[in-house]
N, C-alpha and C positions, 0 to 999 in steps of 0.2 A: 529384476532389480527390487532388491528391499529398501522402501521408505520411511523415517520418520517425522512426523507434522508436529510440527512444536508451535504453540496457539492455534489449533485445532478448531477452538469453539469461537474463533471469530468471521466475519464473513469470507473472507479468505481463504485462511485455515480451513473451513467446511468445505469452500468447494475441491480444493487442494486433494482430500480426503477422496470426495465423490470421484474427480476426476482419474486420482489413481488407483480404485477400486484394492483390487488384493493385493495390489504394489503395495499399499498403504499399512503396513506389519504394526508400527505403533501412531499413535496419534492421541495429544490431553490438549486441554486449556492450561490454563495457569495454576488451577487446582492440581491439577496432575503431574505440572513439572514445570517450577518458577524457575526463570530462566538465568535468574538472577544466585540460585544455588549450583554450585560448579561440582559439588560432589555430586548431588542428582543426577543431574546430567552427566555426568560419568558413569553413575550405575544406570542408567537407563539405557544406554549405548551399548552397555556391556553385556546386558540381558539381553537385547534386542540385535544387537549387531548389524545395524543397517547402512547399506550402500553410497545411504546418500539421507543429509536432515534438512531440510525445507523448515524455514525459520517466520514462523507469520506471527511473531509474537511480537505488539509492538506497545508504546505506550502514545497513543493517538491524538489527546489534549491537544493541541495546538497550542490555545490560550492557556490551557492549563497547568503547559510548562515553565507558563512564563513566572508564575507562582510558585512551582513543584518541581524543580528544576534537576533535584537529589532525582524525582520519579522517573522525570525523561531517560535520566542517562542509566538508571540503573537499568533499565529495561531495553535501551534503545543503543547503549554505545556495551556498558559490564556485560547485560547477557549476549549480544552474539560477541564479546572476547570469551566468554566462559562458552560457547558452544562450537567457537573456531576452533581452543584449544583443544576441548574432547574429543571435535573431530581430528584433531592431526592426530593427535593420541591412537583413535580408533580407525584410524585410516579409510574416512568417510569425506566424501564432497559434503562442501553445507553451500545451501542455496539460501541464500539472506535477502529480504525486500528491503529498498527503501525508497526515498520521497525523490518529488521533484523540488521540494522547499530546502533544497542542496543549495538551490539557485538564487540569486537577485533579482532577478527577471531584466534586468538592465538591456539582454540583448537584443530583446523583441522581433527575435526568428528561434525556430525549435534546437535546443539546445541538443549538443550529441557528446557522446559520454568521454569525450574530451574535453570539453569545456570544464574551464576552473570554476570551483563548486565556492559562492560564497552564500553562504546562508544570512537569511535576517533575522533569525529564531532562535530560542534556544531550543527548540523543538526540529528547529533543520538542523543546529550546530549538533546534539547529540545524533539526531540520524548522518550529521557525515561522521561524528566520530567513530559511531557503530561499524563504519563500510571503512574506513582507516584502520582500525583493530581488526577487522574481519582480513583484510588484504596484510597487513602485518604481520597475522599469528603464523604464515608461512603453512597452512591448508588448502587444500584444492578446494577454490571457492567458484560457486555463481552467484553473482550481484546483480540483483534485477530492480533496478529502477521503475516508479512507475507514479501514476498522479489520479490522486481525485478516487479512490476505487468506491464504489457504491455497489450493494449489495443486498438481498435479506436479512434481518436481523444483523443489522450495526451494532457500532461502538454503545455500551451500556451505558457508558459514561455520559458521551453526546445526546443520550435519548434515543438511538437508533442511526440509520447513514442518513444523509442529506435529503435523497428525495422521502423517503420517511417522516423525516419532522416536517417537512413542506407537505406535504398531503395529508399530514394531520393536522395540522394548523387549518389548512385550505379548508376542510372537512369540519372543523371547528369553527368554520368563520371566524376567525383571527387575520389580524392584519399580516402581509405579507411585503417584507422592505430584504431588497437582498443584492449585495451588491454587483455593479458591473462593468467594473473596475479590474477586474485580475480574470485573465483567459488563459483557459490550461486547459489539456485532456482528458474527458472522465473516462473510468475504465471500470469497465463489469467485472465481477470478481470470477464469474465463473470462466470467462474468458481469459482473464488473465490466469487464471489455474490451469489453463488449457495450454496456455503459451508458456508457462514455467516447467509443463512436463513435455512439451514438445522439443524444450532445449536441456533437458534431460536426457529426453531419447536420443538426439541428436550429441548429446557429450560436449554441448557446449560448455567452457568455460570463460572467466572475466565478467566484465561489466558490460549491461543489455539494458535497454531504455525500452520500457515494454509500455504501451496504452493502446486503446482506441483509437480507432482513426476519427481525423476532424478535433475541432476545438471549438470552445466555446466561452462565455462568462458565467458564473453562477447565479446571474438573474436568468439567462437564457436558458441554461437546465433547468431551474426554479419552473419559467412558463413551458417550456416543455414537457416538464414532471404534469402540471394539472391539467393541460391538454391533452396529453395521454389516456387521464385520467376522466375525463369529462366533466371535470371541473369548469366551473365560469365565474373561475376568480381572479382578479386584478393582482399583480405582482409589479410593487413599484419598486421602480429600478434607482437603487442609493450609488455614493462615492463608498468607499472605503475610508473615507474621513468620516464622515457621517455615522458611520457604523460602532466607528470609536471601539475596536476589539485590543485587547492587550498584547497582541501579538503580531508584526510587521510580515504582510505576507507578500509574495512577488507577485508584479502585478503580469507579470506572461511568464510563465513557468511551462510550455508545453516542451515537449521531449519528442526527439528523432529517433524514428524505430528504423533507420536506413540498416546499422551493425545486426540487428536482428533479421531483418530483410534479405541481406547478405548470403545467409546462412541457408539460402531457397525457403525458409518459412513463410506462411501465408498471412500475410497482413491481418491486423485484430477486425471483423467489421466497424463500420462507421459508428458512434456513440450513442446514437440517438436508435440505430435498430437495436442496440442492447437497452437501452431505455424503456425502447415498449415490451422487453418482454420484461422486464422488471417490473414495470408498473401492471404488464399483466397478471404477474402474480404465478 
């Protein structure tokens, strides 16, 4: 099977890349091929000719969309319509990520990819428009759901992933407020690249709720991240009022990998052994 990685150079993207070794025929960041130019990505498919385009290109802002809202969607709903289309064109599957911030969190048990998707963002509104366009353009798609993915070398925008800026901060002696309010699943990037080529091999298609197993709050990753680390620093635990961010997040957004499960796949490990190898480095 020939693969193309489109956002490449984000933590995703990379493992996506390692995981599928010489499968992996073309692979850019945004430099290489904005996702949001639909001739590009035309000629690039055309050069390349591959089986199948793995889309980890996203625009991750959270808060940032609530400002940059043109940024969200050009990236997050226009380019996978402009990479659904290329691929019907090129009669390739495209496998598209997106969020658990689909959700409300209202229903505080693990949502399963039937559940109606109401976002509070405009950062989940563009990622459902993306997975709407993606499912409309009438391409052989996989949609893979997922929440929280942490990684080496994050988002450039954010300063890096979460436990990243937490263990520099910690290492800074900087105060540490975070809150613990909203529980969802974090998910290792490299595992989750693992679980997106496994329902490759397997020829899955549709919508797949992919994370770690286990859940948590983001203060509870927070003190986990520096215990890991053998840090002995205090991480106080905030509301998400208190926090005061511009953007409305769900307060339980975890996701059911039972449809994945189904499929005799092996469950993602629990989040916290992927944690320590993260923090191991």
């Amino acid at each position: 099977m020939k693969v193309a990685v489109v956002g490449a150079t984000g933590q995703l993207g990379r493992a996506v890349v390692e995981r599928l070794g010489p499968r992996a025929v073309w692979s850019g960041g945004r430099d290489a091929l904005d996702v949001r130019d639909a001739e590009a990505i035309r000629t690039m498919l055309g050069k390349v000719g591959p089986h199948a385009v793995v889309n980890a290109a996203a625009y991750n802002d959270v808060d940032g969309s609530e400002t940059h809202p043109d940024e969200a969607f050009s990236a997050n709903a226009v380019g996978p319509a402009h990479l659904a289309r290329a691929c019907r064109e090129a009669g390739a599957l495209l496998v598209h990520v997106s969020s658990d911030y689909v959700f409300d969190g209202a229903k505080q048990a693990p949502y399963d990819e039937d559940d109606p998707a109401l976002p509070l963002s405009v950062y989940g509104v563009s990622k459902l428009a993306g997975e709407q366009l993606v499912v409309a353009s009438g391409t052989p798609f996989l949609l893979v759901r997922t929440s929280g993915v942490l990684g080496a070398g994050g988002s450039r925008v954010k300063g890096g992933s979460f436990v990243e800026r937490i263990l520099a901060r910690a290492r800074a002696g900087e105060p540490l407020r975070v809150v613990n309010d909203q529980v969802f699943a974090p998910t290792y990037a490299p595992d989750l690249a693992a679980a997106l080529v496994r329902l490759l091999e397997r020829g899955a298609r549709g919508l797949f709720h992919v994370t770690n197993s286990g859940s948590c709050t983001w203060h509870e990753l927070a003190v986990a991240s520096v215990d890991l680390a053998g840090l002995q620093v205090a991480v106080q635990p905030i509301s998400s009022d208190e926090l005061r961010r511009p953007a409305c997040r769900p307060a339980y957004s975890v996701l059911s990998n039972a449809r994945y499960g189904a499929l005799g796949l092996p469950p993602l490990r629990p989040w916290r052994d992927a944690l320590r190898e993260l923090v191991a480095g």
